[in-house]
N, C-alpha and C positions, 0 to 999 in steps of 0.2 A: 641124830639125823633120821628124818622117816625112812622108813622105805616099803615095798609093796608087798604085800604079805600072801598077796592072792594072785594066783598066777592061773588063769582059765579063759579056757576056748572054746565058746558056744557054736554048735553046727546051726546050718539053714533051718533044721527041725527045731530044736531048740527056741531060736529066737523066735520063730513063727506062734509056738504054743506059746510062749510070755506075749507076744503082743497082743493074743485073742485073750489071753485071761484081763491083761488091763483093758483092754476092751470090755469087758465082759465089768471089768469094777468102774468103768465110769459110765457103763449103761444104766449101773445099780446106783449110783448117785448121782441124779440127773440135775441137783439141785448145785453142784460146783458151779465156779464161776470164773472166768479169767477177769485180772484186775490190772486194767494198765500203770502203768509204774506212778503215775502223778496219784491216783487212788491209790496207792499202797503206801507212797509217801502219808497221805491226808490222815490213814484211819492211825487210831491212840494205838500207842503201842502198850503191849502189855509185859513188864518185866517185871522184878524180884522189887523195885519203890509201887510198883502201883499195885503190885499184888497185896502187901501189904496196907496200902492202903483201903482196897477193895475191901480186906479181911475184916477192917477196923471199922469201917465205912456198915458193913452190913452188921458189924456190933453193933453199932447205934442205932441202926432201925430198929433191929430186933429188941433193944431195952427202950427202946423210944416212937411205937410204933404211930403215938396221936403228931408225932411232927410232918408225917406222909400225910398226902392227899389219900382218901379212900381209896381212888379207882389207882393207886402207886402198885405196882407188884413184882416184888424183889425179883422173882424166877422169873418172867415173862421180857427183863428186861437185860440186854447186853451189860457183862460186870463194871467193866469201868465204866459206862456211861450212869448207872444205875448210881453208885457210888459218887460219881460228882453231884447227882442230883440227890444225893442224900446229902452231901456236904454243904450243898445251897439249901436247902430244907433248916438242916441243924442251924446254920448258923442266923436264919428268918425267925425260927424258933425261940434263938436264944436274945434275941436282941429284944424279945418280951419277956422272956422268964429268967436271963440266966444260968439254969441250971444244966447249960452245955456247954458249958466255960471248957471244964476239963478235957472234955472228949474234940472239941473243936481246936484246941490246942493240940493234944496228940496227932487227930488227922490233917493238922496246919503245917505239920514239919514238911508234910510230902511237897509242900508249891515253897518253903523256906528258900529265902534266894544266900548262897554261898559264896560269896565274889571270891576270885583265885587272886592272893596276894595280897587281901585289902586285910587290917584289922579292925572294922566297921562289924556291925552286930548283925543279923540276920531280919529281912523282912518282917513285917507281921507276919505271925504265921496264919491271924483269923483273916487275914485281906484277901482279894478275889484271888483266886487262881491262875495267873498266867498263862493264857492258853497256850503259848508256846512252849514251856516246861511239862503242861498235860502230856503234850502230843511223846517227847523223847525221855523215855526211861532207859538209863544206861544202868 
């Protein structure tokens, strides 16, 4: 069972200089932002499946850079967003040359649909993406 490990008692002095120092750090970050909870709902979440996929995702570009538009630029763009739009790239790619079978398979598993209970086979994995599966990485 938890219990509290930290037993302390901040005087009026005390709490007064913490709250000018966070003061003082969100003076120096002015660029924060509060996000009402429907915005926090919306944006992609980023967990331990899409990190992995990010990871894979910017493999491909990097071995496959003529599938990008020129003006595409890995660093300039949000990871997982980047990474879907590389997976839509490869797989426009492949659908003229083939030669992204394999890597479109690998980053296919991450939108792979898994029914709880069924013995039925897993979606395609080269099929669009489910937006609703993008959104929640558990």
């Amino acid at each position: 069972m938890p219990f509290n490990r930290v037993n302390a008692t901040l005087n009026p002095a005390q709490i007064a200089e913490i709250q000018t120092a966070l003061g003082n750090i969100y003076a120096n970050l002015p660029f924060l932002i509060d996000l009402k909870p429907e915005e926090r709902q919306a944006m992609l979440k980023f967990g331990e499946k899409n990190r992995s996929f990010v990871v894979k995702a910017a493999t491909v570009a990097e071995q496959n850079p003529d599938i990008l538009p020129r003006n595409f630029n890995l660093d300039d763009s949000e990871a997982y967003s980047a990474a879907l739009l590389v997976y839509q790239y490869a797989k426009t790619a492949n659908v003229a040359t083939g030669v992204l079978e394999n890597a479109l398979n690998d980053l296919g598993h991450r939108f792979a649909k898994h029914p709880r209970g069924s013995t039925t086979t897993p979606s395609d994995p080269s099929a669009p993406p489910d937006p609703s599966s993008a959104k929640n990485d558990g």
